[in-house]
C-alpha positions as CSV (number, residue, x, y, z in Angstrom):
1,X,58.8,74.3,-5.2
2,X,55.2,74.4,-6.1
3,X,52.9,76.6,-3.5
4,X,49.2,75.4,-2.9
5,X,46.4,77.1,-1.2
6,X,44.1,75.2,0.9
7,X,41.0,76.5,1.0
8,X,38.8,74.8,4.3
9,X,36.9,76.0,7.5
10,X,37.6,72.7,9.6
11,X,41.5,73.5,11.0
12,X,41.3,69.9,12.0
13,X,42.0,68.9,8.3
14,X,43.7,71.6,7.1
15,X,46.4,71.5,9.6
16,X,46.8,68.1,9.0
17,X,47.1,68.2,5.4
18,X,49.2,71.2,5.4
19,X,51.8,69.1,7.3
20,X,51.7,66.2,5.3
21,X,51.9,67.8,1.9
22,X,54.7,70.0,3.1
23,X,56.2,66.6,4.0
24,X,55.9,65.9,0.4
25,X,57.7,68.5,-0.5
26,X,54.8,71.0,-1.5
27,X,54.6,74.9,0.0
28,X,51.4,75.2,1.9
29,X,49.5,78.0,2.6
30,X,46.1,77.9,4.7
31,X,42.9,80.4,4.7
32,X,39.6,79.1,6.3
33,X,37.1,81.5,4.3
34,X,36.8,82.4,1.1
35,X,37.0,85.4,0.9
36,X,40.4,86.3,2.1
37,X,41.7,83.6,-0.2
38,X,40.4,85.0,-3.2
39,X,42.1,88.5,-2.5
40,X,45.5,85.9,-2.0
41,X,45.2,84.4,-5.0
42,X,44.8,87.7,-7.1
43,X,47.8,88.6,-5.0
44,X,50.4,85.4,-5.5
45,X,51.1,83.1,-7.8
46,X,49.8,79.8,-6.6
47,X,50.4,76.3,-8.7
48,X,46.7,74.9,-7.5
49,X,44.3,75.7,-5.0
50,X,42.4,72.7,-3.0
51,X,38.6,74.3,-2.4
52,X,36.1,72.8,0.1
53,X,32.6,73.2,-0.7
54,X,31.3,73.8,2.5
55,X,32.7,77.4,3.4
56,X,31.1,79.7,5.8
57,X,30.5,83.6,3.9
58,X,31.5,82.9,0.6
59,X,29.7,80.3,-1.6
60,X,32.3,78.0,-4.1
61,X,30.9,78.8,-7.1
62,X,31.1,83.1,-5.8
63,X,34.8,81.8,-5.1
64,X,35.8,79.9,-8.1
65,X,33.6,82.4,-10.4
66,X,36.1,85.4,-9.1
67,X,39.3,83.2,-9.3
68,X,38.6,82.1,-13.4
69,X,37.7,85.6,-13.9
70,X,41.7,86.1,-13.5
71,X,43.4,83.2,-13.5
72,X,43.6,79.3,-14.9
73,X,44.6,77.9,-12.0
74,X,44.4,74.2,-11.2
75,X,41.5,73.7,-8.9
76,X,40.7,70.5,-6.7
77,X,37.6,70.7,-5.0
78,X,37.0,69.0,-1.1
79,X,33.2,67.8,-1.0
80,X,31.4,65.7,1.0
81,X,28.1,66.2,-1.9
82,X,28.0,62.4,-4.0
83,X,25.4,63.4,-6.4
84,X,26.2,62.9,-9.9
85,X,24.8,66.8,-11.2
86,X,27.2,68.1,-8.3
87,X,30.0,66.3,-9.9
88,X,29.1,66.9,-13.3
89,X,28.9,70.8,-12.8
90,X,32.5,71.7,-10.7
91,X,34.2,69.8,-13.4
92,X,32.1,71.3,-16.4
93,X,32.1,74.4,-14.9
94,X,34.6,75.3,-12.6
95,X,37.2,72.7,-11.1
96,X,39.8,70.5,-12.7
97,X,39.3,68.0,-10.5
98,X,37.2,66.9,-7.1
99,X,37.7,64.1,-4.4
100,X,35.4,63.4,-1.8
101,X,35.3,63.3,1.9
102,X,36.3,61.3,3.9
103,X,39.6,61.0,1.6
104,X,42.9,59.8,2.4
105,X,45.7,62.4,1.9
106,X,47.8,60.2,0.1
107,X,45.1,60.4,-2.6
108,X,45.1,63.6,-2.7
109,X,48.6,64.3,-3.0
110,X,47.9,62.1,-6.1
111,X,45.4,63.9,-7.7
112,X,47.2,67.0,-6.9
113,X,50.6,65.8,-8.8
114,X,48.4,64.9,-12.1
115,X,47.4,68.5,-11.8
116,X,50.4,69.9,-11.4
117,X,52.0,67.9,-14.5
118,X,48.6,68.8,-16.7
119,X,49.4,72.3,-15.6
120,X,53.2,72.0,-16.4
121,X,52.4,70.5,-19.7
122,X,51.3,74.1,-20.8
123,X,53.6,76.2,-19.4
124,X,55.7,75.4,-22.6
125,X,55.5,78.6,-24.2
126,X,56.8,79.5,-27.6
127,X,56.3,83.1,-28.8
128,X,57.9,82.5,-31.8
129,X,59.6,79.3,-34.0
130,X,63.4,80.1,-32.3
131,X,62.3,80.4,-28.7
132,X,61.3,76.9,-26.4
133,X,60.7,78.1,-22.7
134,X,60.3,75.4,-20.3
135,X,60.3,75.5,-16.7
136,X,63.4,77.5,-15.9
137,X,64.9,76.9,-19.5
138,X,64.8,79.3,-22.5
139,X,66.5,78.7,-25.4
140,X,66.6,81.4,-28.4
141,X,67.7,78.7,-31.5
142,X,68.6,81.8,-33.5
143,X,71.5,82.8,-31.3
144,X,72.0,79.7,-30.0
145,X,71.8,80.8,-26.6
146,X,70.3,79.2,-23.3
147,X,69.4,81.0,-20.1
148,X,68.6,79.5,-17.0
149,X,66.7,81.6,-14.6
150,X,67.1,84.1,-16.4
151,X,70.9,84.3,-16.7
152,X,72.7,83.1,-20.0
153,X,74.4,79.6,-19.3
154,X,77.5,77.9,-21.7
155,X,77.2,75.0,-23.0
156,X,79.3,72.9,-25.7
157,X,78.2,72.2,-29.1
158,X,77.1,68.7,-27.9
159,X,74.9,69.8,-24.9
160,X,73.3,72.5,-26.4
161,X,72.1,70.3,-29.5
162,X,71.2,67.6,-26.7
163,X,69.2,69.8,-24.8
164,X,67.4,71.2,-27.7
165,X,66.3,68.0,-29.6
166,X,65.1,66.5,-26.0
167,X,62.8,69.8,-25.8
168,X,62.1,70.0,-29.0
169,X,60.5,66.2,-28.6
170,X,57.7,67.5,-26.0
171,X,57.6,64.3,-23.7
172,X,58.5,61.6,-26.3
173,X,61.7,59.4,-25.3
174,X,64.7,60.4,-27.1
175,X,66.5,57.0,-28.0
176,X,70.1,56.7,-26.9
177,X,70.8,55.7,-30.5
178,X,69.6,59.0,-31.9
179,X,71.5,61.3,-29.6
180,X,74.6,59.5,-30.2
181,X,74.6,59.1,-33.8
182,X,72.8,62.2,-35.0
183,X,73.9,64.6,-32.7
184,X,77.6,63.2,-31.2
185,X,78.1,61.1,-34.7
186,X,79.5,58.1,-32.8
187,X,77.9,54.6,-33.2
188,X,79.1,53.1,-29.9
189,X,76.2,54.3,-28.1
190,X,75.7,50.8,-26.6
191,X,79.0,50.9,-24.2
192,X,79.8,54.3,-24.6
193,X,79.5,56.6,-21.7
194,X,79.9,60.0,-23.3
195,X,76.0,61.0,-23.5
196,X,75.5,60.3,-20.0
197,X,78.3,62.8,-19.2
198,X,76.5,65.0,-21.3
199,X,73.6,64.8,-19.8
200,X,74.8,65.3,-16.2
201,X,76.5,68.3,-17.0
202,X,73.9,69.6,-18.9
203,X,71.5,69.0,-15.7
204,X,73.9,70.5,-13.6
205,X,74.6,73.7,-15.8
206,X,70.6,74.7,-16.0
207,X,70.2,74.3,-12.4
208,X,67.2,71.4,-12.9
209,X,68.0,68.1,-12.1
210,X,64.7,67.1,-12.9
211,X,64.1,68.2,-16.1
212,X,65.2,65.3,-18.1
213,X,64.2,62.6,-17.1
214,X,66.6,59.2,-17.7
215,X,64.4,56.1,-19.3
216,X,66.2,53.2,-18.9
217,X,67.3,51.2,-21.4
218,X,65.8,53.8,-24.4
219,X,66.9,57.1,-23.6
220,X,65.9,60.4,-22.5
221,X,62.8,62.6,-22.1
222,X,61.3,66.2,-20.7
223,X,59.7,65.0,-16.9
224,X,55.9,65.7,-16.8
């Protein structure tokens, strides 16, 4: 589950976005200066932060200055401010992305979930040409091996290739066809239920039921 900090002095908003994000499934914690939130965010591992302008003792840019210092995280900033400079600066400078107030928090649970795929889109980290890391997922193409979280995971001949030439795609659908022919070398992909059997017992077996995502009708794909 991804963990956001909210950064903002009114309690009036906060608490009311704090309960309808973790509604949506997001962990939510609250600070109401700044500068207790930037001693938390050196301290935990946060997957954005949502930063309101207007904070009493510690001014944004102080705050956002110390957070890059150590850290890439995603950060969304809350501002009543409309002029064009202001706008130009936090996303030149400092923020990933800003919405203004009033705002509706359905819009902001919008803008946070592009961050949080922008974000994911990088955390696909290969330290050398044999090892793919994504989300919970590493796989070591040398040995053929695949832990998830951590702990080393079997899979069969045919859901191990699967798995790998998905990954190996980075986002870009997978065709049905392909998998079934290339990697299963059997042609009645059109009927045939075999690669969907596949693919649910890979999901099951790496413990993410999210990660590959099912496109109808063409095949198969990392989720962003």
């Amino acid at each position: 589950m991804n963990k956001l900090l909210i950064v903002e002095d009114d309690k009036g908003i906060s608490n009311s976005l704090k309960l309808y994000l973790e509604n949506s499934d997001l962990e939510i914690e609250l600070f109401h200066t700044g500068k207790w939130a930037v001693k938390k965010i050196v301290e935990w591992d946060y997957s954005a932060i949502i930063l309101d302008v207007n904070l009493p003792f510690m001014d944004w840019i102080e705050i956002c200055k110390n957070v890059r210092e150590q850290s890439e995280i995603p950060i969304i900033m809350l501002t009543a401010r409309t002029s064009e400079m202001d706008k130009v600066k936090w996303l030149e400078i400092w923020a990933d992305d800003y919405i203004e107030k009033p705002f509706s928090p359905r819009e902001l649970l919008a803008r946070i979930n592009v961050v949080l795929r922008r974000n994911f889109n990088k955390e696909e980290v290969v330290e050398d040409e044999n090892i793919i890391k994504i989300e919970n997922i590493e796989i070591n193409k040398s040995k053929k091996t695949v832990k998830a979280d951590k702990i080393e995971i079997n899979l069969t001949k045919n859901e191990y290739d699967i798995l790998v030439k998905i990954c190996e795609e980075n986002w870009n659908v997978v065709s049905r066809e392909t998998l079934m022919i290339d990697i299963i070398w059997y042609d009645k992909y059109v009927y045939d239920r075999t690669l969907d059997t596949h693919i649910k017992n890979i999901r099951r077996k790496i413990n993410n039921k999210n990660l590959i995502l099912t496109v109808r009708w063409e095949g198969y794909r990392l989720n962003k």
